[in-house]
N, C-alpha and C positions, 0 to 999 in steps of 0.2 A: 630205394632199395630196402630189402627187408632184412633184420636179422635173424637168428637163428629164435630168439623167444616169441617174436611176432610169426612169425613162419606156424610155430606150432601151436599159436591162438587161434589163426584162421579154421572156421567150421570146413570139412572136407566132406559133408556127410552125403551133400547130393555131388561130390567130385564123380568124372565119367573116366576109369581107369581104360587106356588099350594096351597093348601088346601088339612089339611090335612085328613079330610074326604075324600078324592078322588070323594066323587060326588057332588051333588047338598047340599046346604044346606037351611035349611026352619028360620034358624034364624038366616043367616048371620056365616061367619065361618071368621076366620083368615086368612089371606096369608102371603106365606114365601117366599121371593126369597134371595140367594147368587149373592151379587152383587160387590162381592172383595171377596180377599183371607181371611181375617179378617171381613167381612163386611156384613150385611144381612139386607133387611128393610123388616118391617112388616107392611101389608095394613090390610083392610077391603074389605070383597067380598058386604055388602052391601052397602059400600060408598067409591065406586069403581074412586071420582073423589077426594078423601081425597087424601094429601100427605102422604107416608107413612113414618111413625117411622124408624131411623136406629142405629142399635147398631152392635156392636163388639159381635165379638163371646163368649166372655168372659162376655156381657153384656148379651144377649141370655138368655147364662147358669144360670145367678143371677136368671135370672126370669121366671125359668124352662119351657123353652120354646127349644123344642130338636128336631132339624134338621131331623134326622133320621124319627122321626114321620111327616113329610110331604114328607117323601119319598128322601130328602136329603141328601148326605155324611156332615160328619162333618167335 
């Protein structure tokens, strides 16, 4: 499992963000990319130059926020 300091070592920079709207969003949507085995950061498609958030899979799930709905495996 990762913690929160190794979470935010990991390079993100070829990370592949979607939404899980799958199109355009008119109020700004969430983004999910897997970017570790245990690891996933979540951006902002309206504030596309923010750092994004990263949590553990298991942090994810606390805050029901589920892979699968942005078209992701778990």
């Amino acid at each position: 499992m990762q913690d929160g300091t190794t979470l935010y070592a990991l390079d993100i920079s070829g990370a592949s963000f979607v939404k899980p709207c799958g199109g355009p969003c008119t109020e700004g949507c969430v983004t999910l990319a897997r970017i570790g085995e245990d690891a996933w950061a979540l951006g902002d498609s309206k504030r596309p130059d923010a750092q994004p958030l990263r949590f553990t899979t298991r942090e994810l799930n606390a805050a029901g926020i589920d892979p699968v709905r942005f078209g992701l495996g778990p």
